[in-house]
C-alpha positions as CSV (number, residue, x, y, z in Angstrom):
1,X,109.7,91.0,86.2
2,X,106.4,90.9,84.6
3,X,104.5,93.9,83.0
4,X,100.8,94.1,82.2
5,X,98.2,97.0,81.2
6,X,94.6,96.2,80.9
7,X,91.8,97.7,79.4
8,X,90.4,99.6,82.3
9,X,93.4,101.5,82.9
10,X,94.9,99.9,85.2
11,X,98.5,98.9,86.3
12,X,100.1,96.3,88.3
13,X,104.0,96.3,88.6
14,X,105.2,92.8,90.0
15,X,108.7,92.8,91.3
16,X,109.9,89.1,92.4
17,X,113.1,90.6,93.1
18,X,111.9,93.1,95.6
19,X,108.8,91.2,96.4
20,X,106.6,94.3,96.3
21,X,103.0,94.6,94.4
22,X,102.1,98.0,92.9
23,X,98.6,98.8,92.3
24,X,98.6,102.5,90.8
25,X,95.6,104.4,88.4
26,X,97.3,105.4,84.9
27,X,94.9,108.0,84.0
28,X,93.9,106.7,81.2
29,X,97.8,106.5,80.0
30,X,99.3,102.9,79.1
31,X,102.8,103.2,79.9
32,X,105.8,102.3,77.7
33,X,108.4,101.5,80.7
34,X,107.2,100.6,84.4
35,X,110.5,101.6,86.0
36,X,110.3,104.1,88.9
37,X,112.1,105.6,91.5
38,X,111.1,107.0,95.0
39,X,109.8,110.5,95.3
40,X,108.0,112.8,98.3
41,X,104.7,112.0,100.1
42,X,104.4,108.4,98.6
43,X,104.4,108.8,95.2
44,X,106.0,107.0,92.4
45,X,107.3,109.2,89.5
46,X,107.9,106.3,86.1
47,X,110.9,106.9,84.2
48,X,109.0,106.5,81.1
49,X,107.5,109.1,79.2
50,X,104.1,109.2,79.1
51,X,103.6,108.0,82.1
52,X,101.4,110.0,85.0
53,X,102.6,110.8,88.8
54,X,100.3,108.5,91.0
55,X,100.0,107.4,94.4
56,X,101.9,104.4,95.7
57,X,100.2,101.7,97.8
58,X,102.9,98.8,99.3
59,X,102.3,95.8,100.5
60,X,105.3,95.7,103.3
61,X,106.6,92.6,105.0
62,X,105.4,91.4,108.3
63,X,106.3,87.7,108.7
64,X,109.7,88.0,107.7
65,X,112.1,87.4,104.9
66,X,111.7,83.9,104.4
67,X,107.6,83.9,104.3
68,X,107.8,87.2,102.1
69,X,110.1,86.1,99.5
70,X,107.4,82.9,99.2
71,X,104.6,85.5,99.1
72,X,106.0,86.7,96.5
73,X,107.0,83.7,94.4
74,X,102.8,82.6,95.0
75,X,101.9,86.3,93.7
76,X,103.8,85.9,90.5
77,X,102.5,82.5,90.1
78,X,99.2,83.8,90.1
79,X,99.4,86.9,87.9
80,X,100.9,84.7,85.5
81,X,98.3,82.4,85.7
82,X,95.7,85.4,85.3
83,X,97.8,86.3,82.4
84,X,97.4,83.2,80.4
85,X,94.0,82.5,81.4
86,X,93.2,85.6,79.8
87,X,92.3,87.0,76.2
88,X,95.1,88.2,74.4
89,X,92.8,91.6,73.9
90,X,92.0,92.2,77.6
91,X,95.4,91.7,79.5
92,X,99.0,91.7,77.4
93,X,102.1,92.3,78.2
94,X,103.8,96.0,77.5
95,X,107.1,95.8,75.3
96,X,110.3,97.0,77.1
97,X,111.1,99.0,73.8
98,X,107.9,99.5,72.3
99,X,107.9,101.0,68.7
100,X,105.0,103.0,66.6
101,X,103.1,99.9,66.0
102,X,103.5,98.7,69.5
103,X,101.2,101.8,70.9
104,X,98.7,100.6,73.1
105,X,95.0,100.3,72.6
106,X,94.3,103.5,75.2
107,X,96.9,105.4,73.3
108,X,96.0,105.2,69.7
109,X,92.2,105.7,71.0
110,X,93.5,109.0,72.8
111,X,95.7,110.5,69.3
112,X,92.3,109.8,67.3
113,X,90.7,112.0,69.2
114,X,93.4,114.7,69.2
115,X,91.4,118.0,67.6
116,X,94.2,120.9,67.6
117,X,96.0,122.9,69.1
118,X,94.6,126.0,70.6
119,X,96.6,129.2,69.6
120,X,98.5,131.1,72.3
121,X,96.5,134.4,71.6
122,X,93.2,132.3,72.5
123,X,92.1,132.4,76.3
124,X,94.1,130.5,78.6
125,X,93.5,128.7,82.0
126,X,96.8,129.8,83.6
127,X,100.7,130.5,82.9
128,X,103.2,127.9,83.9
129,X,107.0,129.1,84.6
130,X,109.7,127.2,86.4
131,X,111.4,128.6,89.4
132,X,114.5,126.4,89.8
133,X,117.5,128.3,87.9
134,X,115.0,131.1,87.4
135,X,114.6,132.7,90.7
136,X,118.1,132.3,91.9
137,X,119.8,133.5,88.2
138,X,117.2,136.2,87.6
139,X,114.9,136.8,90.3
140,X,113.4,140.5,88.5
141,X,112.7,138.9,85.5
142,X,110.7,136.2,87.3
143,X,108.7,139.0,89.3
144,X,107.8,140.9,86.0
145,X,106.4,138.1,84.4
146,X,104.4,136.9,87.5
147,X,103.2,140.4,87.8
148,X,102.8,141.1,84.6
149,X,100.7,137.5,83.6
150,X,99.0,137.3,87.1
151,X,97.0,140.6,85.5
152,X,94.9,138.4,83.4
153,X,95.4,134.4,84.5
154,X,96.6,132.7,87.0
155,X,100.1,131.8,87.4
156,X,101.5,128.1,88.6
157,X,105.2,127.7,89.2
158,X,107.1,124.6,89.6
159,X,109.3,124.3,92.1
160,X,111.6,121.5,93.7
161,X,111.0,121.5,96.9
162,X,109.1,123.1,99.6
163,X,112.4,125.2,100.9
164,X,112.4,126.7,97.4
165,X,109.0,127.2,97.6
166,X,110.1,129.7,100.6
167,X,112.7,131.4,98.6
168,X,110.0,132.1,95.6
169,X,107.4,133.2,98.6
170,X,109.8,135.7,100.1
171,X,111.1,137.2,96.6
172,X,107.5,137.6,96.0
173,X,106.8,139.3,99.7
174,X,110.0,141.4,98.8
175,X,108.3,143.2,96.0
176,X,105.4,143.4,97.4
177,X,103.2,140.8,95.8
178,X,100.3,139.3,97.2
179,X,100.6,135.4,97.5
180,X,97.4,134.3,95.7
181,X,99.4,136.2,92.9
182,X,101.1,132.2,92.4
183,X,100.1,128.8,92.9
184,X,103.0,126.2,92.7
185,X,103.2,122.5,91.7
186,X,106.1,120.2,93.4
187,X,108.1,118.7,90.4
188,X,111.8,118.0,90.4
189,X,113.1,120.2,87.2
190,X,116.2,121.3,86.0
191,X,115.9,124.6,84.1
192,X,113.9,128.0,83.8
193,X,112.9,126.6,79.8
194,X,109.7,125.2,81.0
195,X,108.5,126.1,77.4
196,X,110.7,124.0,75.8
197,X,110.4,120.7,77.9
198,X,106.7,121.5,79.5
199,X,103.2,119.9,79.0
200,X,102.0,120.6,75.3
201,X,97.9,121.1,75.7
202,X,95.8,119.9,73.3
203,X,91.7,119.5,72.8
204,X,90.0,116.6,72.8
205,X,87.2,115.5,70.6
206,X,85.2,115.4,74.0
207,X,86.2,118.8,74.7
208,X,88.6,117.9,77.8
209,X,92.6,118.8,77.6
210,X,95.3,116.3,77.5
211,X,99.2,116.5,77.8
212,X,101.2,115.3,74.5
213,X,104.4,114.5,75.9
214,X,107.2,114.6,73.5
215,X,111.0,113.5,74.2
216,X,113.2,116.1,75.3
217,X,116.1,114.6,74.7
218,X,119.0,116.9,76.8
219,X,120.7,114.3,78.6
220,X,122.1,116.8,81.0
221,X,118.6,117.7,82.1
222,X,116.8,114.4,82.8
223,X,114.3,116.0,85.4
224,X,113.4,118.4,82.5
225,X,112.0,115.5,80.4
226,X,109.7,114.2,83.6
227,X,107.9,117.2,84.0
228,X,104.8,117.0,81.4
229,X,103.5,113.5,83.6
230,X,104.6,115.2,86.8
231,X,102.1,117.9,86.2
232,X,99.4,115.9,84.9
233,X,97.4,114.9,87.9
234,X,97.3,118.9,88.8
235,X,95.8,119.9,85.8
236,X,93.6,116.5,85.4
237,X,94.8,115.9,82.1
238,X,95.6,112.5,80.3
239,X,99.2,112.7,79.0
240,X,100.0,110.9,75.3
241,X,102.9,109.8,74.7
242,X,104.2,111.5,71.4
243,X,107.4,109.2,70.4
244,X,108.6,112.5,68.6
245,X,111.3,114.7,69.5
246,X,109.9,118.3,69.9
247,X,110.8,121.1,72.0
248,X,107.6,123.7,72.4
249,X,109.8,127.0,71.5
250,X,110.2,125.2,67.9
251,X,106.2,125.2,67.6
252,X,103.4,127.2,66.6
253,X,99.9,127.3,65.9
254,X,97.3,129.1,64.5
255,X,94.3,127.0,66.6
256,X,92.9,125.9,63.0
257,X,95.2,123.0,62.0
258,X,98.0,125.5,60.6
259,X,100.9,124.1,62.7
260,X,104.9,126.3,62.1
261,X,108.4,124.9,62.8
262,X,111.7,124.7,61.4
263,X,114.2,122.6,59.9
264,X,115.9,122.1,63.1
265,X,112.5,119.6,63.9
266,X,113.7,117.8,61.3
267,X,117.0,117.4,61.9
268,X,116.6,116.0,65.6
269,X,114.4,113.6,64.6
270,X,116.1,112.4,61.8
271,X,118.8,111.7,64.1
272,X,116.3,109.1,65.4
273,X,115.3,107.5,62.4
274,X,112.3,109.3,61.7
275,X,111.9,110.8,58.4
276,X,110.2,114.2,57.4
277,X,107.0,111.7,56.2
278,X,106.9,109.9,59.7
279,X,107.6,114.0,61.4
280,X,104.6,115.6,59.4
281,X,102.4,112.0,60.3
282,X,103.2,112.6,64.1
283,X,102.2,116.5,64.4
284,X,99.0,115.4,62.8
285,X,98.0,112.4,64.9
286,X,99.6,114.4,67.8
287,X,98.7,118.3,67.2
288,X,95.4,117.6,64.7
289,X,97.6,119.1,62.3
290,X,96.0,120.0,58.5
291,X,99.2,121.7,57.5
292,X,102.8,121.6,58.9
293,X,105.3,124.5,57.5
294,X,108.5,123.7,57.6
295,X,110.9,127.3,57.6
296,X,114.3,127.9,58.2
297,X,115.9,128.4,61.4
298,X,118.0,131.7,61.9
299,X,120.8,131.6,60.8
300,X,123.9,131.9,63.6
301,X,121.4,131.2,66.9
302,X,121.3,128.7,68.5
303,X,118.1,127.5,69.4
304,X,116.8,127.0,65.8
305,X,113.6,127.6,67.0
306,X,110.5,129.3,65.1
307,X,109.5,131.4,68.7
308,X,113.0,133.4,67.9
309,X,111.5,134.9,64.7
310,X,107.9,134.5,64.1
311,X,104.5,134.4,66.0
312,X,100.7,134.5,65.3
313,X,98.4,137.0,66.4
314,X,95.5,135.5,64.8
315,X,93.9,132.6,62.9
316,X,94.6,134.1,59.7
317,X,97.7,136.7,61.1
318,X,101.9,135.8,61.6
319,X,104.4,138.2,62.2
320,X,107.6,137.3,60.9
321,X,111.0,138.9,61.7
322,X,113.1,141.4,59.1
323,X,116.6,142.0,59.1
324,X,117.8,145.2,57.1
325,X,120.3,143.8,54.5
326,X,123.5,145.7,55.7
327,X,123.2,144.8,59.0
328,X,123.0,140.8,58.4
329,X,122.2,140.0,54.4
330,X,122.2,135.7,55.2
331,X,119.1,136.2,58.2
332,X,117.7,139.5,55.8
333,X,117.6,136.9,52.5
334,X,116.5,133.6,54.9
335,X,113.4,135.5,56.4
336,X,112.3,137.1,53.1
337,X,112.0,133.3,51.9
338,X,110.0,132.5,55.2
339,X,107.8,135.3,54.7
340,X,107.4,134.5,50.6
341,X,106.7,130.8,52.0
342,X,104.1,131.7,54.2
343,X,102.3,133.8,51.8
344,X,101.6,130.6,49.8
345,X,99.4,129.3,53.0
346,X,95.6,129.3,52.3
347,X,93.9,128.7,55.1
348,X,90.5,126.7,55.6
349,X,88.3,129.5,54.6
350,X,90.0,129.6,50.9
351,X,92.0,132.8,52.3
352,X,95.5,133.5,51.9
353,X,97.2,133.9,55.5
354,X,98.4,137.3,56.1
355,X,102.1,138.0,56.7
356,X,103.3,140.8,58.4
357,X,107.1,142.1,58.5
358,X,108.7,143.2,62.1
359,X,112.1,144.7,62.2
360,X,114.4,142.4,64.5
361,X,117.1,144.3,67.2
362,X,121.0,143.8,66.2
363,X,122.8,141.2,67.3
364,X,126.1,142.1,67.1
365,X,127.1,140.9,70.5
366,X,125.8,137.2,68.8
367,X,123.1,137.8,71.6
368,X,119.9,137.6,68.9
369,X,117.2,139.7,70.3
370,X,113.9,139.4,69.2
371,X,110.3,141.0,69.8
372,X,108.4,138.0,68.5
373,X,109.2,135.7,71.9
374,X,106.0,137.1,74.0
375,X,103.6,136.0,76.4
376,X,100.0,136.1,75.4
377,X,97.4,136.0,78.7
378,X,93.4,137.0,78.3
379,X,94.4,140.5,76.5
380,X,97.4,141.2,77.8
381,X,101.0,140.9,75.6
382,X,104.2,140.6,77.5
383,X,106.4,141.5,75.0
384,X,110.6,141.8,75.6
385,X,112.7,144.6,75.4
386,X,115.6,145.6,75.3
387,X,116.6,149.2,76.9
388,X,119.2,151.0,75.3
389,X,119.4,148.7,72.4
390,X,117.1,149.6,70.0
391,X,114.2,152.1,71.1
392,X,113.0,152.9,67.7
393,X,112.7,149.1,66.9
394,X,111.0,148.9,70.4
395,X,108.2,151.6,69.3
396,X,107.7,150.1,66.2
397,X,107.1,146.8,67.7
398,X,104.3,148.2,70.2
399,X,102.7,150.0,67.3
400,X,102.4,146.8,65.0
401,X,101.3,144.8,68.5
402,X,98.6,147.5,68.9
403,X,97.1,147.5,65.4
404,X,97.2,143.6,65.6
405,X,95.8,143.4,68.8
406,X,93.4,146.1,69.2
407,X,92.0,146.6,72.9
408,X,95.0,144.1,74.0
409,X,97.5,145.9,76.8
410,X,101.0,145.8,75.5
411,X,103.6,145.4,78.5
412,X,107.2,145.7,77.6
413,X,109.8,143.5,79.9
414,X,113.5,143.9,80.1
415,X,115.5,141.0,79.0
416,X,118.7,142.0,78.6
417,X,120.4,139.6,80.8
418,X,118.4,136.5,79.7
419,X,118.5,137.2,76.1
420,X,121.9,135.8,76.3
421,X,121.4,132.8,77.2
422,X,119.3,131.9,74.2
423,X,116.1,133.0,75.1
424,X,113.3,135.8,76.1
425,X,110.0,135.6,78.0
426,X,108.2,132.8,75.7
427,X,111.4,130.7,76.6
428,X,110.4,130.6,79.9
429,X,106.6,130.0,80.3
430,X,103.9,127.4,78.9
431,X,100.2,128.2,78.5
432,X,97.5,126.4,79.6
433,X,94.5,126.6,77.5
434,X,91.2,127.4,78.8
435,X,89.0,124.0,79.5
436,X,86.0,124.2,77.2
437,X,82.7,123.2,78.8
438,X,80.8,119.9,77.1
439,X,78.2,123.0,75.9
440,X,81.3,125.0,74.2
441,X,81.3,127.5,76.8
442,X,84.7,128.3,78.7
443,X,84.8,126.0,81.9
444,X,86.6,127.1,85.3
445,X,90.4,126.2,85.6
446,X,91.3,123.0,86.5
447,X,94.3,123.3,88.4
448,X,94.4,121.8,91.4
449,X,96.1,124.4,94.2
450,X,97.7,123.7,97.3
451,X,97.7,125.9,100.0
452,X,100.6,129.2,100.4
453,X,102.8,129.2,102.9
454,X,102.1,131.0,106.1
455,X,104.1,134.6,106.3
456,X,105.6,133.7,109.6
457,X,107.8,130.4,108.0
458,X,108.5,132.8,104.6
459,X,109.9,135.0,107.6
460,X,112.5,132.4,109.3
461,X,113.7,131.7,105.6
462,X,117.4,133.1,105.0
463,X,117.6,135.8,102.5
464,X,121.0,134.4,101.4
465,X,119.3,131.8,100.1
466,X,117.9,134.2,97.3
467,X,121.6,135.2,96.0
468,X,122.1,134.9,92.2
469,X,124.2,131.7,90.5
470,X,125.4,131.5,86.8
471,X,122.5,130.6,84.7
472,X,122.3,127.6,81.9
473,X,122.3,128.0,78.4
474,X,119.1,127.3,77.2
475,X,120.1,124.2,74.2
């Protein structure tokens, strides 16, 4: 089998084997492995990641077995021939296990050009969630946060197939919410934590958005790791490879180069060889980050994520989460030290970032609750909740939202069930930045939307098929 990727972004997959020539566009992506496997409507999804969905064309047998398997032997003859008669910098092959300094040319061009970030509190293009696991395990919580975000931005779901499609249709007919209220994207997936696995949005030096794809490396949940290149072509983004292993509830960022994680980033990748130099290299080239902070996970959950204890409000603004000392005096004493770290931060403009203290529900039940794992859309704050638990804590955490979001609406959502799985409502979604214009203004969205599906087949679909089944821990 022979492997090429030129300069004008094309790619040409050879197979002697199976006698078949691929001719595909790569959106501007070079791809690391050219090994695929058969999806809907013509389309060939590449097991390596990085790689973009594109259309299929095959050239089928007519003549026979014989006369095809010669076709074929002629074909590779000639792309090799192509291949030697060519500069080494125009057509070369692509390593089967390509490493840092193997990157191609259209790669290393794309992370140059990498600016930041945006911040979740800066306008967005849309809201992605995940239906899969979602609907089915908890279908109420999938309504509130589709009619909660659908206020502000639009909201694209991924689903599976067209049948679930129906079942997300009907549960939204059910409670009585119009159908432009979602758009949905076709991608096989295997959980509701879209934030986790989903496409990481970055800007561009040209002003466009492109997809940094980073490993997500839960072997149970290989669909999971597909979905940043499945999405791709609806968003018209390029997707970079980022050869780092991140999940997007460990990350956050200030839109200005200030980038926050925890040790747990560290740990996973160091599993892989990387160390915290080659880490702190990768967010920069990856996220334009000017300054990665490194905290400490909580202590006892099991995510190890920064989005369980911490989030920004502003450029210059983080809330970070407080534990009363006779409640839990290890998580009370770690997040002092993560607040006292990030008080050291001076941002850009010689300022000192301001920290600001929120008290954090019990967790007694080992189920750790949190008011920091929101969803921001165009002034409007889903925030979780938790009724019955801790209303005090709840009114104090709308207060502090308020004053830190002034004219934003604050919307609280119950997550009682959810929360014990490992997660809340910034668990379960991914935004999409708004698409500057090449003047600086805020462009249109760019998601691509296929048509909803008429009431009268949303009507022949069986409500059993809506029934709830044991949810998956998020890590």
């Amino acid at each position: 089998m022979w492997r090429w990727a030129d300069r004008e972004r094309w790619a040409v997959h050879l197979d002697c084997q199976r006698l078949s020539v691929y001719c595909s566009y790569s959106y501007g992506v070079a791809r690391k492995d050219l090994r695929g496997e058969r999806v809907d409507r013509g389309e060939r999804r590449f097991a390596g990641r990085g790689a973009v969905c594109h259309k299929e064309r095959r050239l089928k047998p007519r003549f026979g077995r014989l006369v095809n398997r010669l076709l074929g032997l002629l074909l590779c003859s000639s792309f090799v021939a192509m291949a030697n008669a060519e500069d080494e910098g125009d057509l070369r092959p692509l390593p089967q296990n390509p490493t840092a300094a193997d990157r191609s040319a259209a790669d290393v061009a794309l992370q140059s050009a990498v600016v930041r970030l945006p911040a979740e509190f800066e306008r967005q293009d849309a809201l992605l969630v995940a239906a899969n696991d979602f609907v089915t395990s908890f279908p109420q919580l999938y309504v509130d946060i589709v009619a909660g975000a659908s206020r502000r931005t639009q909201v694209v779901s991924l689903v599976t197939s067209r049948q679930q499609r129906f079942v997300v249709e009907r549960l939204l007919a059910d409670r009585g919410l119009p159908m432009r209220t979602l758009q949905f994207v076709e991608a096989p997936h295997d959980t509701m934590w879209v934030r986790d696995y989903g496409p990481l949005f970055v800007t561009m030096a040209d002003r466009s958005r492109a997809i940094i794809d980073a490993d997500y490396l839960q072997f149970a949940r290989p669909n999971d790791d597909q979905v940043p290149a499945a999405v791709a072509a609806s968003f018209h983004s390029n997707v970079i490879h980022a050869g780092i292993e991140l999940e997007g509830g460990n990350l956050l960022s200030n839109g200005q180069g200030l980038i926050l994680t925890t040790t747990e980033l560290l740990m996973a990748n160091d599993n892989l060889g990387r160390d915290e130099a080659a880490v702190r290299q990768l967010m920069h080239e990856h996220f334009g980050a000017h300054e990665v902070v490194i905290l400490e996970p909580l202590a006892g959950e099991s995510t190890g994520h920064i989005d369980m204890f911490a989030v920004f409000t502003s450029a210059d603004t983080v809330i970070v989460g407080s534990y009363l000392p006779q409640f839990d005096p290890i998580n009370a004493e770690l997040l002092d030290r993560n607040a006292a770290r990030l008080t050291e931060v001076t941002l850009p403009n010689g300022k000192p970032l301001h920290v600001v203290r929120m008290p954090m529900p019990s967790h007694q039940d080992n189920a750790f609750r949190t008011y920091t794992n929101g969803i921001f859309t165009n002034g409007t704050l889903l925030i979780p909740v938790y009724p019955g638990i801790d209303p005090a804590g709840e009114r104090r955490a709308r207060e502090l939202f308020r004053r830190l979001l002034p004219g934003w609406e604050i919307i609280g959502i119950d997550v009682t069930g959810i929360i014990q799985y490992g997660g809340a409502l910034h668990c379960v979604s991914m935004h999409v930045p708004a698409q500057p214009s090449p003047t600086g203004e805020i462009a249109g969205p760019l998601f691509v939307a296929p048509q909803a599906t008429p009431a009268a087949d949303i009507d022949r679909l069986p409500r059993t098929l809506l029934r709830k089944t044991v949810g998956r821990v998020r890590s």
